[in-house]
TORKOL-4160 file (C-alpha; in steps of 0.2 Angstrom, whole numbers, padded with zeros to 4 digits, m for minus):
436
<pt num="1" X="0460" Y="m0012" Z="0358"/>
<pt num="2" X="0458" Y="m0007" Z="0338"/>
<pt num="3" X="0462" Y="0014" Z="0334"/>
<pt num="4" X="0443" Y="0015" Z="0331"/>
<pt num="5" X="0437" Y="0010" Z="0349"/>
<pt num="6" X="0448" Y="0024" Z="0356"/>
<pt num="7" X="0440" Y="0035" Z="0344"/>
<pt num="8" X="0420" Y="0031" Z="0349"/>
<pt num="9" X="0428" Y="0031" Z="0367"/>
<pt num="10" X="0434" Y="0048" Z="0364"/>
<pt num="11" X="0420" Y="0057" Z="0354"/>
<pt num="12" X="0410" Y="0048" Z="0368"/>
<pt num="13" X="0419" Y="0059" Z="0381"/>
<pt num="14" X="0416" Y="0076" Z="0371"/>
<pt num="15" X="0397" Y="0071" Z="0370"/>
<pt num="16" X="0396" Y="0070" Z="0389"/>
<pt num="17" X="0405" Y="0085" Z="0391"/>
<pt num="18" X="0393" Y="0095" Z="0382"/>
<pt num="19" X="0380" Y="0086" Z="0391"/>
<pt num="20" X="0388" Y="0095" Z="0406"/>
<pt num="21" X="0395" Y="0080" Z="0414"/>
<pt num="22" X="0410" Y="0084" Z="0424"/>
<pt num="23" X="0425" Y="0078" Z="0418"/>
<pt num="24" X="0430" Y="0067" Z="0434"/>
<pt num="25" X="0414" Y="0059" Z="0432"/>
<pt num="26" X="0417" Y="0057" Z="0413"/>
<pt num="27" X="0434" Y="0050" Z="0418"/>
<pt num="28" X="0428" Y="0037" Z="0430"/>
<pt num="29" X="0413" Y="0032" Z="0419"/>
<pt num="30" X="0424" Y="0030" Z="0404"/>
<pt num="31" X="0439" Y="0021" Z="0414"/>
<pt num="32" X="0426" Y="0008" Z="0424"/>
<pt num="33" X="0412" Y="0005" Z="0409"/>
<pt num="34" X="0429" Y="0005" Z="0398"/>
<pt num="35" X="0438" Y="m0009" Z="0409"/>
<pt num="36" X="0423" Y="m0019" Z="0414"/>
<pt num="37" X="0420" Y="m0020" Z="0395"/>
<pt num="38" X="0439" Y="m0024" Z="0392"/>
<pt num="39" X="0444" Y="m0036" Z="0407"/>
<pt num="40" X="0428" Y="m0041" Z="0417"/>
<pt num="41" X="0422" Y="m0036" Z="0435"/>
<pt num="42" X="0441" Y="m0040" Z="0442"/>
<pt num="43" X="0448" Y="m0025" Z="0435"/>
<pt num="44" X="0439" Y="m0015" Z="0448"/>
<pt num="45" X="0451" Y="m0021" Z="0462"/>
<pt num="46" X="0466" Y="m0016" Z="0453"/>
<pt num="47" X="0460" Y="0003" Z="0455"/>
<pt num="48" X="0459" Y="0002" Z="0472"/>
<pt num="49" X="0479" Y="0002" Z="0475"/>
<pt num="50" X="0481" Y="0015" Z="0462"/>
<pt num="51" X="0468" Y="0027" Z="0470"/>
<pt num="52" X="0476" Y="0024" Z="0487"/>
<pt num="53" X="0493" Y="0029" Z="0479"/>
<pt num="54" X="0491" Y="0043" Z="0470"/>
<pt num="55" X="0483" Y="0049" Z="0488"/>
<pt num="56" X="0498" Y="0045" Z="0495"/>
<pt num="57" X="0510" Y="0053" Z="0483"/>
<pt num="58" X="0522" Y="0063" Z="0490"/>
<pt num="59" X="0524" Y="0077" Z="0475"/>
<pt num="60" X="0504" Y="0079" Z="0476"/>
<pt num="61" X="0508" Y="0087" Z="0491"/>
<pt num="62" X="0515" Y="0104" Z="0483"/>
<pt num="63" X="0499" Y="0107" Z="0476"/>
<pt num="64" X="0490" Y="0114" Z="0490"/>
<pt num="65" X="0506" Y="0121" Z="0497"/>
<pt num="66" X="0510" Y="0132" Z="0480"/>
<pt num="67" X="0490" Y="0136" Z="0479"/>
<pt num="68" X="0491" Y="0143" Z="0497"/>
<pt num="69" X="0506" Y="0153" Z="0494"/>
<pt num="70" X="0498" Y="0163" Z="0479"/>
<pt num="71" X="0481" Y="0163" Z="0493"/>
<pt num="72" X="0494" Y="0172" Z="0506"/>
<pt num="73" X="0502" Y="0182" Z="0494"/>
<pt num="74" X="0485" Y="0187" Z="0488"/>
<pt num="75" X="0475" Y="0191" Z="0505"/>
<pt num="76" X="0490" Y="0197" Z="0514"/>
<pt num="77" X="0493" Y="0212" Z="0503"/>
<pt num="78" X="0509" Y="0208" Z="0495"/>
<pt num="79" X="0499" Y="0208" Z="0476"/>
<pt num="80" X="0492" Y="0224" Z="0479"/>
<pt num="81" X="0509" Y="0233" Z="0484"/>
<pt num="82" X="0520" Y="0222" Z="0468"/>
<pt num="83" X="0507" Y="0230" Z="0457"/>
<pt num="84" X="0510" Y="0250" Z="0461"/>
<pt num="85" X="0527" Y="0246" Z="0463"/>
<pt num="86" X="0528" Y="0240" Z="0445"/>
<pt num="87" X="0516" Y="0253" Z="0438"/>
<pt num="88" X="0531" Y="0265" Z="0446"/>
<pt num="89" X="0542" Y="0261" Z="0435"/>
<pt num="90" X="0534" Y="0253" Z="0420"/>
<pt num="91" X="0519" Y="0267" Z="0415"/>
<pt num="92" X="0530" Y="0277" Z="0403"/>
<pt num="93" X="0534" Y="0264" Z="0390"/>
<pt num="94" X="0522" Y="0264" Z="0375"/>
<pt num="95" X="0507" Y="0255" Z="0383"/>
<pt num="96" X="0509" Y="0261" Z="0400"/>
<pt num="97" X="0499" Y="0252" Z="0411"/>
<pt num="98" X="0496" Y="0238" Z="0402"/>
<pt num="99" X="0514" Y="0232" Z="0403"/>
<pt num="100" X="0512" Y="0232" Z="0422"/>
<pt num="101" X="0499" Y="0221" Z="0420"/>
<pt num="102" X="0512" Y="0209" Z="0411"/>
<pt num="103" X="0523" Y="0211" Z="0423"/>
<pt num="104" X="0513" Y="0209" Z="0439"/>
<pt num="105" X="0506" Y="0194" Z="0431"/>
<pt num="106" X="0524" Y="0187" Z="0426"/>
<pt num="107" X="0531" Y="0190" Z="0446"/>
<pt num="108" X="0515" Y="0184" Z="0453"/>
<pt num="109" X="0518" Y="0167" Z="0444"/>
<pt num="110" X="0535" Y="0167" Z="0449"/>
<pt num="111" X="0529" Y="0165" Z="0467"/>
<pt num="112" X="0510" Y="0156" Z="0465"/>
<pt num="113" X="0512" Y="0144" Z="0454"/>
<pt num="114" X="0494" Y="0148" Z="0449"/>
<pt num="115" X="0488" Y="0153" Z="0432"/>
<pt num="116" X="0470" Y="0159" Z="0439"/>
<pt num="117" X="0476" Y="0166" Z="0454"/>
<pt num="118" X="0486" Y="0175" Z="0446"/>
<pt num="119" X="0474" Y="0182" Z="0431"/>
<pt num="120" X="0462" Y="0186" Z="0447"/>
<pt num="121" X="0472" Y="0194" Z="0460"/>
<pt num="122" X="0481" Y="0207" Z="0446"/>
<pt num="123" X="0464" Y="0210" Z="0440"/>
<pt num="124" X="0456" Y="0215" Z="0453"/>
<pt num="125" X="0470" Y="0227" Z="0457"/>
<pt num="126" X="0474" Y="0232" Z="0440"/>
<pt num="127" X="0457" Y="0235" Z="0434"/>
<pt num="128" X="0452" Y="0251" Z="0445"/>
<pt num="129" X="0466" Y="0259" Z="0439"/>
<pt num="130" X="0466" Y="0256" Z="0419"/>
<pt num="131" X="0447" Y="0262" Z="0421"/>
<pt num="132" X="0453" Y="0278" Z="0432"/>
<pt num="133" X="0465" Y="0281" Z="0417"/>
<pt num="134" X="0455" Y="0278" Z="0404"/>
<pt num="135" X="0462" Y="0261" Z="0395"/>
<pt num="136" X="0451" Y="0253" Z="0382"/>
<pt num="137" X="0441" Y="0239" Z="0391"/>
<pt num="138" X="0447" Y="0227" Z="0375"/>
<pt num="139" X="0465" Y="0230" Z="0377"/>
<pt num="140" X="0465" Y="0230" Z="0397"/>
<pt num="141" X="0455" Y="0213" Z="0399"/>
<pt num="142" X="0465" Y="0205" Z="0385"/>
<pt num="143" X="0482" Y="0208" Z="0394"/>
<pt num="144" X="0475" Y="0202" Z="0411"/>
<pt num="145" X="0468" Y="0185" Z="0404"/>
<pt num="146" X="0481" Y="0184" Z="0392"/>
<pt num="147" X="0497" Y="0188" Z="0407"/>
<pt num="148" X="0489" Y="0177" Z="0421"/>
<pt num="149" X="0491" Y="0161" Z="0408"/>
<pt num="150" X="0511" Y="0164" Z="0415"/>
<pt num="151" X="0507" Y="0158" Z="0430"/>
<pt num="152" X="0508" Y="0138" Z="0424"/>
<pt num="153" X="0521" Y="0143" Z="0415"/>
<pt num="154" X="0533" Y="0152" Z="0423"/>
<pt num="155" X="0540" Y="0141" Z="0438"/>
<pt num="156" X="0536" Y="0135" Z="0451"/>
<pt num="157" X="0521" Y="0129" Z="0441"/>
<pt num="158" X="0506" Y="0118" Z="0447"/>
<pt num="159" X="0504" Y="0110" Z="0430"/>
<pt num="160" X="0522" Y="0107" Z="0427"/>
<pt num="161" X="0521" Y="0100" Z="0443"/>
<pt num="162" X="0506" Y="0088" Z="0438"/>
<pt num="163" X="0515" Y="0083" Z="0421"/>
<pt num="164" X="0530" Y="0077" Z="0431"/>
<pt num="165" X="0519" Y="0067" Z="0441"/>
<pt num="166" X="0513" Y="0059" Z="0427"/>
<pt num="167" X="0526" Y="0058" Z="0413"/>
<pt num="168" X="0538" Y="0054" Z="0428"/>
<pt num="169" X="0552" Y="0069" Z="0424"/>
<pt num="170" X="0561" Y="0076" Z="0438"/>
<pt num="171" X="0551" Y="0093" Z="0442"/>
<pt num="172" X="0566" Y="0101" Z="0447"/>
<pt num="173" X="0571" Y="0100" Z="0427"/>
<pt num="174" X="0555" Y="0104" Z="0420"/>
<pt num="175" X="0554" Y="0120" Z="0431"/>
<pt num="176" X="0570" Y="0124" Z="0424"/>
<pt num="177" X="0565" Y="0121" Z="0409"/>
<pt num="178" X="0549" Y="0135" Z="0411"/>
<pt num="179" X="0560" Y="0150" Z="0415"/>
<pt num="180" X="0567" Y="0154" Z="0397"/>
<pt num="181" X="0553" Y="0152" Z="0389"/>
<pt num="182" X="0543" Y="0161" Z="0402"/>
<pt num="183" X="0553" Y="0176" Z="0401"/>
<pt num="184" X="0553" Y="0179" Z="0382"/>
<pt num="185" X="0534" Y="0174" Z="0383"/>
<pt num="186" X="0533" Y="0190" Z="0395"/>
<pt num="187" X="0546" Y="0199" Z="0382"/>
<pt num="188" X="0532" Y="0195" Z="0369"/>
<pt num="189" X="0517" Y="0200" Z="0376"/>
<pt num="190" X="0527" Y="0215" Z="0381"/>
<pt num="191" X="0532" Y="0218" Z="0364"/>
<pt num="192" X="0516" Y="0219" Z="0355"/>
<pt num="193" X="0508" Y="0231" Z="0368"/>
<pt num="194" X="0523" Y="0243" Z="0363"/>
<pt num="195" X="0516" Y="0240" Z="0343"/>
<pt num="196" X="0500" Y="0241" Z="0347"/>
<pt num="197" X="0500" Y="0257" Z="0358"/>
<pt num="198" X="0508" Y="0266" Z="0341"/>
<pt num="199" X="0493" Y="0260" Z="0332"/>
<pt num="200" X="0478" Y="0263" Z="0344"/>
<pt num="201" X="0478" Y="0273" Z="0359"/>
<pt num="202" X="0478" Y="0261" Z="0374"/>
<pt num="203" X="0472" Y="0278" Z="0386"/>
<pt num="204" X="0458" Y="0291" Z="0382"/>
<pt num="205" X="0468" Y="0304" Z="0396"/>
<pt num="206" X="0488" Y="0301" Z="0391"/>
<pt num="207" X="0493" Y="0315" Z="0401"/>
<pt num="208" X="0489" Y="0303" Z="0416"/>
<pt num="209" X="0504" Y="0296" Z="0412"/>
<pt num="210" X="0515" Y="0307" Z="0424"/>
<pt num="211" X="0531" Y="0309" Z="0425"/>
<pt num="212" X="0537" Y="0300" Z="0441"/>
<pt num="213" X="0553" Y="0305" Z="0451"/>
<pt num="214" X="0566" Y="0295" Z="0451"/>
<pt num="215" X="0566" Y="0292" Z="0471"/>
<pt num="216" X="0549" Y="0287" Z="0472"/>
<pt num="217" X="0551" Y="0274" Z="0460"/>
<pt num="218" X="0568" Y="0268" Z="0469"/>
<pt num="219" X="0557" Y="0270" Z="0488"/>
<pt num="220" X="0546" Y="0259" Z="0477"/>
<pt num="221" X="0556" Y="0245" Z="0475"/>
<pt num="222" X="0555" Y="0239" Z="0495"/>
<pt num="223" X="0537" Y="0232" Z="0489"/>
<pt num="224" X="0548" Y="0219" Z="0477"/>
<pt num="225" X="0557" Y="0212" Z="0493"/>
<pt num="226" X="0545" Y="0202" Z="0498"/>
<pt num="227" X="0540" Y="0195" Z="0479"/>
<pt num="228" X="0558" Y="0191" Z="0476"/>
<pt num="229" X="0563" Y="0182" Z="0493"/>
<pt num="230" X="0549" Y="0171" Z="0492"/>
<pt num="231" X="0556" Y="0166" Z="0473"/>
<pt num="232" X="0572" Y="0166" Z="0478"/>
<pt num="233" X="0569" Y="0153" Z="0491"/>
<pt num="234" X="0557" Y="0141" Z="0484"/>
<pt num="235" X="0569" Y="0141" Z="0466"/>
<pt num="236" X="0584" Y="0140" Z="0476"/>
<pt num="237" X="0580" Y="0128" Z="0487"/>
<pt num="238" X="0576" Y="0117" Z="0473"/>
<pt num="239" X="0591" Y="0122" Z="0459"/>
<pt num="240" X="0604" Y="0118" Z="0472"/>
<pt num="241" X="0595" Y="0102" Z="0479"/>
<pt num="242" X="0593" Y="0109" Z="0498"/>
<pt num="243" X="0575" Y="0105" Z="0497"/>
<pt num="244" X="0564" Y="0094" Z="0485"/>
<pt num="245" X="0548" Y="0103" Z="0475"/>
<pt num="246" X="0537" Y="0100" Z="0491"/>
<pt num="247" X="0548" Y="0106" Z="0504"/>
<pt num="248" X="0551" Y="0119" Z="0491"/>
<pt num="249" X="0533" Y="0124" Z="0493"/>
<pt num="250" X="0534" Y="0123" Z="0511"/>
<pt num="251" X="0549" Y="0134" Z="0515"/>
<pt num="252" X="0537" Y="0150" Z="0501"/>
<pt num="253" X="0523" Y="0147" Z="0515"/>
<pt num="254" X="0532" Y="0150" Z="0529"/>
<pt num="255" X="0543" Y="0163" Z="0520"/>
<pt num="256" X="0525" Y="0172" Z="0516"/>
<pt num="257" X="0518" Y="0169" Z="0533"/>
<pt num="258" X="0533" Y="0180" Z="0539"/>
<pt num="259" X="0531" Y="0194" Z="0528"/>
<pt num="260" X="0511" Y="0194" Z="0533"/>
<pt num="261" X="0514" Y="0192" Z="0551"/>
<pt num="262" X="0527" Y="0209" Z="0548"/>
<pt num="263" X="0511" Y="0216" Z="0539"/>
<pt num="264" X="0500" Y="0212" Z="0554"/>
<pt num="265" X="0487" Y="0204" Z="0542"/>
<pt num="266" X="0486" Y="0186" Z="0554"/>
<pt num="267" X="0471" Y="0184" Z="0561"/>
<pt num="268" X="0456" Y="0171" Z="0563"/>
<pt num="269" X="0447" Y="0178" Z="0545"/>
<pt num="270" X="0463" Y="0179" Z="0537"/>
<pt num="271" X="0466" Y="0161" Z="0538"/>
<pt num="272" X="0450" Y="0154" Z="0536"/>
<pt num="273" X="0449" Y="0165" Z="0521"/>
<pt num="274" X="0469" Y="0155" Z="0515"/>
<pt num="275" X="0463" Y="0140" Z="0522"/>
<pt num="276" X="0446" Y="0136" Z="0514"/>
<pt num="277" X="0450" Y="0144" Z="0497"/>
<pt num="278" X="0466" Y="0131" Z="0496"/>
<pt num="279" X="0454" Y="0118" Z="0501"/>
<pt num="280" X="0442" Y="0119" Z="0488"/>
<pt num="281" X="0454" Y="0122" Z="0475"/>
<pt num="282" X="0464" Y="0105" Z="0478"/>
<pt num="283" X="0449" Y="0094" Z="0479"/>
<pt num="284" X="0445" Y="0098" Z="0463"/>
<pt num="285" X="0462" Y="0097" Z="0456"/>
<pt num="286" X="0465" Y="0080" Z="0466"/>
<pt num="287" X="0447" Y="0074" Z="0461"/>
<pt num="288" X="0450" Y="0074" Z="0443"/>
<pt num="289" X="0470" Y="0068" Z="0445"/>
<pt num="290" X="0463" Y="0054" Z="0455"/>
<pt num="291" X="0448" Y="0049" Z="0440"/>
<pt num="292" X="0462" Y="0050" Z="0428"/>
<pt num="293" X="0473" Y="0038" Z="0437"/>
<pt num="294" X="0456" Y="0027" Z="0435"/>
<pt num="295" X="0457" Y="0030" Z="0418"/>
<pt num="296" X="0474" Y="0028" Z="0415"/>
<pt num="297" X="0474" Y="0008" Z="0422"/>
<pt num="298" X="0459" Y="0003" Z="0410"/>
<pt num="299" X="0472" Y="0014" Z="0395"/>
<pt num="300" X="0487" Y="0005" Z="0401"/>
<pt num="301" X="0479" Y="m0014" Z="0402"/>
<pt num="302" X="0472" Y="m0010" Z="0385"/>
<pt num="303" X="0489" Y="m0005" Z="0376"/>
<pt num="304" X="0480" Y="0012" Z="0371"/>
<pt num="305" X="0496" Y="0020" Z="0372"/>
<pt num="306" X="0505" Y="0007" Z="0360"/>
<pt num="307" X="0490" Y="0006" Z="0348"/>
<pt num="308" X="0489" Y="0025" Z="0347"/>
<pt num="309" X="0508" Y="0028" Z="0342"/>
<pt num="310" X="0510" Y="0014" Z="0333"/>
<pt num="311" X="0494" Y="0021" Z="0321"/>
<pt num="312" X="0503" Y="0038" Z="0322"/>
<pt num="313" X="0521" Y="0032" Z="0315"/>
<pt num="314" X="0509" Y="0024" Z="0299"/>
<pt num="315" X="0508" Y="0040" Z="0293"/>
<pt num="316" X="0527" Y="0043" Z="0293"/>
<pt num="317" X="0526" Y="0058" Z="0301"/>
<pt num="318" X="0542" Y="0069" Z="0305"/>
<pt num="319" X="0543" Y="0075" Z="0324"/>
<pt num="320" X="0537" Y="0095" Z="0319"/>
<pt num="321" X="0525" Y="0089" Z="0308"/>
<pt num="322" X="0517" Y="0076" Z="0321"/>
<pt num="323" X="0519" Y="0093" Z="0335"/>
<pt num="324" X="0508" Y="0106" Z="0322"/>
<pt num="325" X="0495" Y="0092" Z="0321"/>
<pt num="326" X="0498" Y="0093" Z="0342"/>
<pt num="327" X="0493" Y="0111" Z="0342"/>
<pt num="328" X="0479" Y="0111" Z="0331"/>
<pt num="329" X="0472" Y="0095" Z="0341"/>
<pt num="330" X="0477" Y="0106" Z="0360"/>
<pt num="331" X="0467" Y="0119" Z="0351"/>
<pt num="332" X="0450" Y="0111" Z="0348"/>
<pt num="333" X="0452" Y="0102" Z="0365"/>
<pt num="334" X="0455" Y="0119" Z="0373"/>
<pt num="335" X="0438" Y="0125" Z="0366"/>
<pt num="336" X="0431" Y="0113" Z="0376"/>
<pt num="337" X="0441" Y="0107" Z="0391"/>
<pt num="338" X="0448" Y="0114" Z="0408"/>
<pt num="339" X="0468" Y="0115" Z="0406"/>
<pt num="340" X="0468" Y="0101" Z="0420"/>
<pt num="341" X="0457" Y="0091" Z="0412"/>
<pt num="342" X="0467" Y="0091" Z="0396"/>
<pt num="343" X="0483" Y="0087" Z="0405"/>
<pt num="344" X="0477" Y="0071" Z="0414"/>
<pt num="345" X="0468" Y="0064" Z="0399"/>
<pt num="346" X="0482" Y="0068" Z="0385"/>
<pt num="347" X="0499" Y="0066" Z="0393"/>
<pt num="348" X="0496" Y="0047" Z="0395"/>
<pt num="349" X="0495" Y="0044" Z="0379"/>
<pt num="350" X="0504" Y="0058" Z="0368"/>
<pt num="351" X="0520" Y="0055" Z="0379"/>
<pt num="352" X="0525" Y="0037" Z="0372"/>
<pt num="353" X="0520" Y="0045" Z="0355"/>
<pt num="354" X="0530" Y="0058" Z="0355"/>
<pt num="355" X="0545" Y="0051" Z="0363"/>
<pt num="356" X="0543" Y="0037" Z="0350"/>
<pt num="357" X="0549" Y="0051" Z="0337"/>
<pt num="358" X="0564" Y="0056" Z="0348"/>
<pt num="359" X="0554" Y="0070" Z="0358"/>
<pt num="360" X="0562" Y="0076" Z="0373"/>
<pt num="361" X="0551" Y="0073" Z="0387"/>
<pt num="362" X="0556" Y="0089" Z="0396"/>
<pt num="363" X="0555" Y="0097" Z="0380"/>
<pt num="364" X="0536" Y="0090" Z="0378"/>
<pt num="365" X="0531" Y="0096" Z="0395"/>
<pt num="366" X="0535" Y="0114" Z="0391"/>
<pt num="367" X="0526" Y="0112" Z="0374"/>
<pt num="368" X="0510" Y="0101" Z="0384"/>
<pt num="369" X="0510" Y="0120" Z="0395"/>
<pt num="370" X="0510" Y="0130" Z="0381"/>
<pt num="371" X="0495" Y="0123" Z="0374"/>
<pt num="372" X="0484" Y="0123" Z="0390"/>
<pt num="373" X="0490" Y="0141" Z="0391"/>
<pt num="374" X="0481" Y="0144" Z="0374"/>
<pt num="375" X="0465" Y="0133" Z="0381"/>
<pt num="376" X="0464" Y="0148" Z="0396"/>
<pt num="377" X="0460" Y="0160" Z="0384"/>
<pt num="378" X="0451" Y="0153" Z="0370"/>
<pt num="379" X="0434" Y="0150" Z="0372"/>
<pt num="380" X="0420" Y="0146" Z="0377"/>
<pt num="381" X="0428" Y="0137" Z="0391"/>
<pt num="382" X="0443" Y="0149" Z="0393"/>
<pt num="383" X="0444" Y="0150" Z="0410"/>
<pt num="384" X="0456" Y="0164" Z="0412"/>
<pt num="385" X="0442" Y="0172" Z="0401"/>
<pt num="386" X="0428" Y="0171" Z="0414"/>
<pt num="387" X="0440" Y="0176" Z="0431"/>
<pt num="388" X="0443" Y="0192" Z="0419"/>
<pt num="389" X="0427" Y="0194" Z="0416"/>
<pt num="390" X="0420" Y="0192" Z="0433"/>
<pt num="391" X="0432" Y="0203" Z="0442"/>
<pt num="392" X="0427" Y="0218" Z="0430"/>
<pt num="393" X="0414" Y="0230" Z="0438"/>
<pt num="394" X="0407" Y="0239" Z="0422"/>
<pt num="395" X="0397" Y="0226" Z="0417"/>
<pt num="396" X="0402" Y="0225" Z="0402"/>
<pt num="397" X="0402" Y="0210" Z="0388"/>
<pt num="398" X="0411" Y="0197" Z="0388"/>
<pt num="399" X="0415" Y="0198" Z="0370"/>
<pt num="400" X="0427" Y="0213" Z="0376"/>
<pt num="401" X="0438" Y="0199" Z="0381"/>
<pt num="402" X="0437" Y="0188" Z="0369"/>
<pt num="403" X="0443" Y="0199" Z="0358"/>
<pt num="404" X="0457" Y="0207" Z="0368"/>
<pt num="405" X="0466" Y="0191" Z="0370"/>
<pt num="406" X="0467" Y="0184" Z="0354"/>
<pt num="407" X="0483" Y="0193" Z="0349"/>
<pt num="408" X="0490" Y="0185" Z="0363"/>
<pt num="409" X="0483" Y="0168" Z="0358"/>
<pt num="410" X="0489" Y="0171" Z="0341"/>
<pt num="411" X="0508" Y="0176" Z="0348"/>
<pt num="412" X="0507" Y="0160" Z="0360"/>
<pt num="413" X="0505" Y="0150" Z="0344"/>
<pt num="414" X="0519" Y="0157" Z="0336"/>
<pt num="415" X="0530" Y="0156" Z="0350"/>
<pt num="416" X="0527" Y="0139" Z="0350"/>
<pt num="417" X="0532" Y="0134" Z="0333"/>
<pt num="418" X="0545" Y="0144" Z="0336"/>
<pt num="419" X="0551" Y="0131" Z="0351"/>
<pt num="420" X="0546" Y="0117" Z="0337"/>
<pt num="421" X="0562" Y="0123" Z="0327"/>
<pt num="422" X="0572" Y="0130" Z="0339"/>
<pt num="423" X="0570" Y="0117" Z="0353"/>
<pt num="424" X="0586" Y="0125" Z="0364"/>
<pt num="425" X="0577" Y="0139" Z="0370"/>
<pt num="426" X="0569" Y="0124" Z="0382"/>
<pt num="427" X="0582" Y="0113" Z="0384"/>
<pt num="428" X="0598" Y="0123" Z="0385"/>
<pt num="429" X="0596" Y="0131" Z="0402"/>
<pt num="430" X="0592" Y="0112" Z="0412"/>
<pt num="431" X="0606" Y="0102" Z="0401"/>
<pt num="432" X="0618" Y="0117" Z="0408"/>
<pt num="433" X="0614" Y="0116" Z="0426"/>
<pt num="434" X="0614" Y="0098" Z="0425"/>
<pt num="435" X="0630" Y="0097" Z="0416"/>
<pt num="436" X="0625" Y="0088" Z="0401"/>
């Protein structure tokens, strides 16, 4: 298949998605009509294995597990408590609360794994009060949408999780690999609140900002147990090879079923509530890994891959040259794509090219996040954009967060060049723990 077909193939897609379509429908309807096209009617029997086995994949599994452990940390109270723990000890730096919106996020990823769970959960605690203290809607909004983006970045991450699947990198490596670049990610968005609050006022009522004693901020800190266990297990079970990413997974749901059954929050509603909520989330994230599996046979048969990366190396690009043209291409897709969506259509093929050039995979797969990070937050199909937005109770326009998170989209762009050129940030932690 010529560099052109994958073009009208491509452009075909985008006009289907502005027609509405959903993407695992675009998937399957490009990947069938595609391969029909390609290699006849037979094709069609070769997808049957590959849909029964990416059913049947074992790493799948953590998906639902890590997307009810943010649903348990969520309705069992645990988010709520995290957040005035934080708001203790954080609400005197310049910014105030707004850094506690950061760091709720950042520690809410750190156990979800969810980057709309988290933008959602933090939100809906976090809003009352930045409206009871007077914070500016733009400035409040942007640093939720902007923050819960951390949650696929900071591990354990459902996206990582889903690259590994499909680039075939050890997960335990690539979450590894997140926790660096997660933290100084936090650091940033941190930073620039602190500038920001010299040069606009982020509260109309600064003397809310109270001194707090020094004992309730340290009687505080019990709310961080519960937050820090559940990391401690489903990391360290992992880093020290006692469990593998889905057992991981596991051992946080049980861990937070402990901590809600010490709350008292078990009941029927509670876990119909977990239950159904993890339910419709995975089908939807199954349905469209399973349509990109489709996809990827007709991509595969058709040398798309090789075709692409060798039309790429014509142009004799270097490796940070080839990755700015990468951002700006992540960029436009994000206007219009979910970050899922982008993952399983992408990775396929920008893998081999990228390695081609002597890209490390693991490397890549930080980079790959980074970029559907931005796609949350820019619009108009930001989706960290519209859980924001919807969570807000003023009523207020949308354009207020819009404009609040693009610093933050602006600082994630940045950073990301700033991986480009100094690539040990990502790779020095897992080549340490693995010896290398």
């Amino acid at each position: 298949m010529g560099v052109g077909s994958v073009f009208i193939g491509f452009f075909g897609m985008m006009g289907l998605l502005l027609m509405s379509f959903p993407i695992a429908v675009i998937m399957v309807i490009l990947g069938v009509v595609g391969g029909v096209m390609l290699f006849g009617w037979p094709l069609l029997n070769s997808m049957g294995p590959v849909i029964w086995g990416v059913q049947n994949e074992n790493i799948l599994t953590a998906i639902p597990l890590f997307i009810l452990l943010g649903e348990l940390l969520l309705r069992s109270g645990i988010a709520d408590r995290m957040y005035g723990a934080l708001a203790l000890w954080l609400n005197r730096l310049p910014g105030g609360l707004l850094h506690t919106n950061i760091g709720c996020c950042s520690l809410f990823a750190a156990t979800s794994g969810s980057s709309v769970a988290t933008a959602a959960t933090v939100g809906t605690v976090a809003l009352p009060n930045l409206k009871a203290r007077g914070y500016g809607a733009r400035q409040a909004l942007g640093s939720l949408a902007a923050g819960g983006t951390l949650g696929i970045l900071i591990p354990p991450s459902v996206n990582l999780l889903i690259y590994g699947s499909l680039a075939n990198e050890s997960i335990g490596q690539l979450f590894i690999a997140g926790i660096i670049p997660g933290l100084l990610l936090t650091l940033l968005f941190m930073v620039y609140i602190a500038a920001e609050s010299f040069v606009i006022p982020v509260s109309e009522e600064t003397g809310e900002e109270l001194k707090i004693p020094l004992s309730e901020k340290i009687a505080g800190l019990k709310h961080m147990v519960p937050p820090a266990i559940i990391f401690a297990v489903v990391m360290g079970s992992i880093y020290f090879g006692i469990a593998t990413p889905t057992e991981s997974a596991a051992l946080g749901v049980i861990t937070a079923l402990a901590f809600a059954a010490r709350e008292g929050k078990l009941s029927l509603d509670f876990f119909d509530n977990c239950f159904r909520q993890t339910a419709k989330t995975t089908g939807m994230i199954l349905l469209i890994i399973t349509a990109a599996f489709m996809l990827n046979v007709t991509l595969a048969l058709g040398g798309i891959a090789q075709t692409m990366t060798e039309w790429v190396a014509s142009f004799g690009l270097s490796p940070a040259m080839l990755l700015m043209v990468l951002i700006v291409f992540y960029l436009f897709l994000g206007m219009f794509m979910d970050v899922l969506s982008m993952q399983v259509l992408t990775i396929p093929v920008a893998l081999p090219i990228v390695t081609a050039v002597g890209i490390d995979p693991i490397w890549f797969g930080i980079f790959i996040v980074l970029m559907c990070e931005l796609g949350m937050i820019t619009p108009p199909v930001g989706m960290n954009l519209y859980v924001v937005q919807g969570v807000r109770t003023d009523g207020g326009p949308f354009r207020d967060v819009v404009m609040g998170a693009i610093p933050y989209a602006l600082i994630m762009v940045l950073f990301t060049i700033l991986l480009i050129f100094v690539p040990e940030i990502v790779t020095w932690l897992p080549e340490t723990m693995s010896g290398g």
